[in-house]
C-alpha positions as CSV (number, residue, x, y, z in Angstrom):
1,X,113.7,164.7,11.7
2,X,110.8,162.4,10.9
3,X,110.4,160.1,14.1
4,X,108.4,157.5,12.2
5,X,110.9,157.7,9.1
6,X,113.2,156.8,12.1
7,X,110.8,153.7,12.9
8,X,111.0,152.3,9.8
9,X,115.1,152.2,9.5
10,X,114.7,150.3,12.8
11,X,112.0,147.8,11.2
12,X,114.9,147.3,7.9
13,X,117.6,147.3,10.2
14,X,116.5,144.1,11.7
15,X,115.7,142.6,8.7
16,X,118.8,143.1,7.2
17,X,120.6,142.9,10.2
18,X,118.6,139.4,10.8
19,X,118.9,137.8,6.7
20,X,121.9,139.9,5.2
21,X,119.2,141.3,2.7
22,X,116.0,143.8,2.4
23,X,118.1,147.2,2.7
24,X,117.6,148.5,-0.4
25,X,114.6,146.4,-2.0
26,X,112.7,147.6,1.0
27,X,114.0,151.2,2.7
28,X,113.4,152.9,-0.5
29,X,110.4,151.4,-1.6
30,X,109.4,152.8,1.9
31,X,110.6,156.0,1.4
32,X,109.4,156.8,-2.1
33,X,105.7,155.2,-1.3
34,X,105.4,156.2,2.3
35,X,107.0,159.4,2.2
36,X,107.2,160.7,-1.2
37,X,110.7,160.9,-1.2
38,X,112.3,161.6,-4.8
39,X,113.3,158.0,-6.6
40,X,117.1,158.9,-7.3
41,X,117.0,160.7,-3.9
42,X,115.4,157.7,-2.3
43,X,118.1,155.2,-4.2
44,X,121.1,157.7,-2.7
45,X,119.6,158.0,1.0
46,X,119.8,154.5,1.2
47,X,122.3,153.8,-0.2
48,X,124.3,156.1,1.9
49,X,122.3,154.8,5.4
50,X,123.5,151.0,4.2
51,X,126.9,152.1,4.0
52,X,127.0,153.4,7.8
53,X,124.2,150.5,9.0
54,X,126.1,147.3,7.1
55,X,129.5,147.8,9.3
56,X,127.8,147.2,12.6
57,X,125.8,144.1,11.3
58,X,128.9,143.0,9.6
59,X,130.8,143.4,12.9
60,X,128.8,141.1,15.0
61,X,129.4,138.2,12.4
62,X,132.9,138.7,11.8
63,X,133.5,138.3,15.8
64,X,130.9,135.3,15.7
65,X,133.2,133.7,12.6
66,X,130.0,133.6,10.1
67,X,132.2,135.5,7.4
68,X,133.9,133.8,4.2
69,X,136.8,136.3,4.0
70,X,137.9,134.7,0.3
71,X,134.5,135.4,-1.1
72,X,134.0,139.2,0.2
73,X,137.8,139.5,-1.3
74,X,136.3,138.1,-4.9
75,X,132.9,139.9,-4.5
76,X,134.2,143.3,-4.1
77,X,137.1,143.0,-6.8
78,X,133.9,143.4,-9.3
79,X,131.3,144.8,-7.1
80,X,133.2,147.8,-6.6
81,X,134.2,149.5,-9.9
82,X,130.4,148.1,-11.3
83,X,129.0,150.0,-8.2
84,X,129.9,153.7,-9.6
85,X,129.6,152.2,-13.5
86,X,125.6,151.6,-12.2
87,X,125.7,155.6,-10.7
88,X,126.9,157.0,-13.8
89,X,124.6,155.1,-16.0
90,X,121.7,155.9,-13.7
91,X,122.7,160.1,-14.0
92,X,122.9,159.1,-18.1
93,X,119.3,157.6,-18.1
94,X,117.4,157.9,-14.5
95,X,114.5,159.4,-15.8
96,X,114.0,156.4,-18.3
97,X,111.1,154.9,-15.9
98,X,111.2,151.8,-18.0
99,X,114.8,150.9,-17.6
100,X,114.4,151.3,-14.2
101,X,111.0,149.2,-14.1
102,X,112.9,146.1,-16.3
103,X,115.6,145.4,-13.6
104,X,112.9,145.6,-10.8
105,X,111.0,143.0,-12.0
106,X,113.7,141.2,-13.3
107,X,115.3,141.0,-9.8
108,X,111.7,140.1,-8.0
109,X,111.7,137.0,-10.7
110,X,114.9,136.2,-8.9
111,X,114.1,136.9,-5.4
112,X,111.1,134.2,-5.8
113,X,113.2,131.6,-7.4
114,X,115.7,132.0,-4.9
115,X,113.0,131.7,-2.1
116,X,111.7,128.7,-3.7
117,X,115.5,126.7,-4.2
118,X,116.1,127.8,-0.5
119,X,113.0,125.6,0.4
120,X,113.8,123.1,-1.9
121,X,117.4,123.0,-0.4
122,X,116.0,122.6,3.0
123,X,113.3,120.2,2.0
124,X,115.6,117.5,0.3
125,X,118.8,118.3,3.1
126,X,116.9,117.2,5.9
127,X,117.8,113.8,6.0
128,X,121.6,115.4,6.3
129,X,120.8,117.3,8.6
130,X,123.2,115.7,11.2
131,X,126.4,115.5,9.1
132,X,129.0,118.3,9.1
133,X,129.1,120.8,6.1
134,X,132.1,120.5,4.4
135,X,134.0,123.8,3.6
136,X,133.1,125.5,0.1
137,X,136.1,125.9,-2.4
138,X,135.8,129.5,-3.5
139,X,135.5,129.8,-7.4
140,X,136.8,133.4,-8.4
141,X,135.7,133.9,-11.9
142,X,132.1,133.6,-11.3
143,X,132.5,135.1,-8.1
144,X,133.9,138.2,-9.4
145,X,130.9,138.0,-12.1
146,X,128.3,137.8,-9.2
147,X,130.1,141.0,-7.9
148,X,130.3,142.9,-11.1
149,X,126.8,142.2,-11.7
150,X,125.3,143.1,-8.1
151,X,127.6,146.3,-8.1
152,X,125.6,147.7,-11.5
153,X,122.4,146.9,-10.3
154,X,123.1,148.6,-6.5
155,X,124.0,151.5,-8.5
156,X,121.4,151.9,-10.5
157,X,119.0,150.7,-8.1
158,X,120.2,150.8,-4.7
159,X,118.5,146.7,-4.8
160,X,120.8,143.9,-4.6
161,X,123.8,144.3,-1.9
162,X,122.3,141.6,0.2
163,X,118.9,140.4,-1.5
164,X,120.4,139.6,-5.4
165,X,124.1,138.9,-4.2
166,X,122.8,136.2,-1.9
167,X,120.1,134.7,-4.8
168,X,123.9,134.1,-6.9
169,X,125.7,132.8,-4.1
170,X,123.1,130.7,-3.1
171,X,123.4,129.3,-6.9
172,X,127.1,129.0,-6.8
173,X,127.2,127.7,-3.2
174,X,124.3,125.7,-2.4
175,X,126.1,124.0,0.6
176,X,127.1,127.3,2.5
177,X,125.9,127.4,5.8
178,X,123.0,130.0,6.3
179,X,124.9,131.8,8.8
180,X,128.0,132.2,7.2
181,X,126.0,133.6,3.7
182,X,124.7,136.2,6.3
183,X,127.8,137.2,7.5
184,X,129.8,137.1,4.3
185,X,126.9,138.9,2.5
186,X,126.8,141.4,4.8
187,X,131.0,142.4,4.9
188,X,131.2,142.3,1.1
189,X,128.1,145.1,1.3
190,X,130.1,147.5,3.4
191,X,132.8,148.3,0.6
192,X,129.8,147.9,-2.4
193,X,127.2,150.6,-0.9
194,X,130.0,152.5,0.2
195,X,131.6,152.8,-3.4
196,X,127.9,153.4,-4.9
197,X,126.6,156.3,-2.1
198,X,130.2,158.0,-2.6
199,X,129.3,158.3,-6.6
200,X,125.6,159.7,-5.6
201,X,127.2,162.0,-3.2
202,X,129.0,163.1,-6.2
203,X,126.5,163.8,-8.5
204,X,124.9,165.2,-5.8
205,X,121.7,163.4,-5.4
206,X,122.4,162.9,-1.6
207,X,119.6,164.5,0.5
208,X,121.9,164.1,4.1
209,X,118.5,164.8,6.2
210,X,116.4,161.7,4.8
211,X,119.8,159.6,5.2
212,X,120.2,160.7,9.2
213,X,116.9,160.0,10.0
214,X,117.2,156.4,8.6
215,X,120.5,155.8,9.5
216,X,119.4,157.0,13.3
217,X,117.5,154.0,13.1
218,X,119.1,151.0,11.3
219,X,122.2,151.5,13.2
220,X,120.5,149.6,16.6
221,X,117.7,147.5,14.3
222,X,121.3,146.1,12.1
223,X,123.0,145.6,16.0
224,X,120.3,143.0,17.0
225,X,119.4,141.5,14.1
226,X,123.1,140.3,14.0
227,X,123.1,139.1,17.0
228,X,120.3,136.9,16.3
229,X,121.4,135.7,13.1
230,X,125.1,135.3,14.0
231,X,124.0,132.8,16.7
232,X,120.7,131.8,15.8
233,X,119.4,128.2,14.4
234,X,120.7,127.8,10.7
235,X,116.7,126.6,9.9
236,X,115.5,130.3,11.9
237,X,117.8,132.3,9.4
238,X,117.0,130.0,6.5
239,X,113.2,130.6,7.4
240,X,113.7,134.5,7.6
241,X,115.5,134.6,4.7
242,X,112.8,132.8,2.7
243,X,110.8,135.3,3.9
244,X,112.0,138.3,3.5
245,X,113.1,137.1,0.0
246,X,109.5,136.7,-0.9
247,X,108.2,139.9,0.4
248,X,110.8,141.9,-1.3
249,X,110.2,140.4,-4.6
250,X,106.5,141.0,-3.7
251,X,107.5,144.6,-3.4
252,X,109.6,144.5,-6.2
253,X,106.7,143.7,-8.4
254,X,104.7,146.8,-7.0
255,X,102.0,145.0,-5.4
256,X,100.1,147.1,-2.6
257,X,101.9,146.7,0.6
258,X,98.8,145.3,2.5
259,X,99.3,142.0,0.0
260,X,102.9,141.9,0.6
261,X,102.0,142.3,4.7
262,X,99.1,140.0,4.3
263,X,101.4,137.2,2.3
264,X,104.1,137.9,4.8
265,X,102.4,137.0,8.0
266,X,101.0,134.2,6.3
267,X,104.4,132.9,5.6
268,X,105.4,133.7,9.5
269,X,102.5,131.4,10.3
270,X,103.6,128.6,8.2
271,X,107.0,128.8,9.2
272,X,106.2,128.9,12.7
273,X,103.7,126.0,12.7
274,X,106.6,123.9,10.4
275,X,109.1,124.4,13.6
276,X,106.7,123.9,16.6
277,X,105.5,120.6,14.1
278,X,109.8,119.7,14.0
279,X,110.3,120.5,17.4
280,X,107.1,118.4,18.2
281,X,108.3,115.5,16.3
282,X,112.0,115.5,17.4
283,X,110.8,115.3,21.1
284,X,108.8,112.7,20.4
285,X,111.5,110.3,19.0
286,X,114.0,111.2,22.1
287,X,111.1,110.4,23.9
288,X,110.7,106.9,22.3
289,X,114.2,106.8,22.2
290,X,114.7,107.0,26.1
291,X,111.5,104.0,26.6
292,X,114.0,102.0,23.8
């Protein structure tokens, strides 16, 4: 077993563990740049590694009440059945490079648009900051249309259980708390990349050594990046998620992976100066606060 195959499935277990998102769009980008692991073999591995990994993460939220149980209901009603339609079409036409290449780029379009309504959302919401979030009201058509629609692509793909589920429910939802889309993203993945690595298993694209080494791995990254995220600052999830959403779609997109680690820390740096500046500020008006 490849130890630092075993490193990386740490490094995406936080991530995912942390923002709900970056299984897929970056584990098997990983695997088929790094380590020259077979596309479909790559999709299934991962697949099958997010389908053990995704339970634990999704455990820590559901104790931590971050989950929306009506929208994982909804989700999964279409994710589900879409998940093995994507597998079948992707043993129909896997070796057509350019379908495959179409809903990449596609989905990296969306990962940067929702990066850059997740900033505009915190942006404009600040001056709300203080008032309690009132409770969504579930919309099930559209919600079973998200999952339908995420469910093909994780099939064909192994991309979207957390990173292009949470772009739509972000869209739908805009008020939902950044914990709770963690959470709820992450339950409603269990069931999705379950139903997807059960019809790869099947037409038997499942290479079980590549999956152990990663699921060795994500199993304790997924463990504390919940715990962060389920208790975290809603602005220190939003951040990551902005963050994570960018460098995926940077992936996505095919870039070399020093831009995408170069752009990355950049955006760590901004972040990070934004909240010490916030933090700076707030003390400052308790401070003139307390002299009042």
């Amino acid at each position: 077993m490849d130890p630092i195959m075993v490193l990386a499935g740490l490094g995406v277990g936080i991530i995912v563990g942390l923002t709900g998102m970056g299984g897929g769009a970056l584990m098997t980008p990983i695997l088929v740049l790094l380590f020259g692991v077979h596309p479909v073999a790559a999709i299934s591995s991962d697949l099958a590694a997010s389908a053990i990994m995704k339970p634990f993460g999704g455990w820590v939220h559901a104790r931590r009440g971050t989950v929306n149980w009506r929208l994982v209901a909804w989700l999964c009603a279409g994710s589900i059945p879409s998940a093995f339609l994507g597998v079948l079409l992707l043993d129909m036409f896997g070796s057509d490079e350019s379908i495959q290449h179409a809903v990449k780029i596609a989905l990296g379009a969306a990962l940067l648009l929702a990066a850059a309504g997740m900033l505009l959302k915190a942006w404009t919401g600040r001056r709300n900051a203080d008032r309690p979030v009132a409770p969504i009201t579930v919309k099930p058509v559209p919600t079973v249309l998200i999952g339908i629609m995420g469910g093909l692509v994780v099939g064909l793909t192994s991309v979207g259980s957390g990173s292009l589920i949470i772009v739509a429910l972000l869209a739908l939802y805009p008020t939902l708390r950044a914990n709770d889309l963690v959470g709820t993203d992450l339950i409603q993945a269990v069931p999705l990349v379950t139903a997807a690595a059960l019809g790869h298993a099947f037409f038997g694209d499942l290479q079980l050594d590549i999956a152990g080494a990663v699921i060795l791995g994500s199993i304790p990254g997924v463990l504390l990046g919940s715990r962060i995220s389920s208790r975290a600052p809603g602005g220190l999830v939003r951040s990551a998620l902005v963050i994570v959403l960018l460098a995926s779609a940077l992936k996505l997109f095919d870039l070399p992976t020093l831009v995408v680690g170069v752009v990355a820390g950049v955006a760590i740096l901004v972040a990070v100066g934004i909240g010490l500046h916030g933090r700076a500020n707030r003390q400052k008006e308790l401070a003139e606060a307390g002299i009042s």
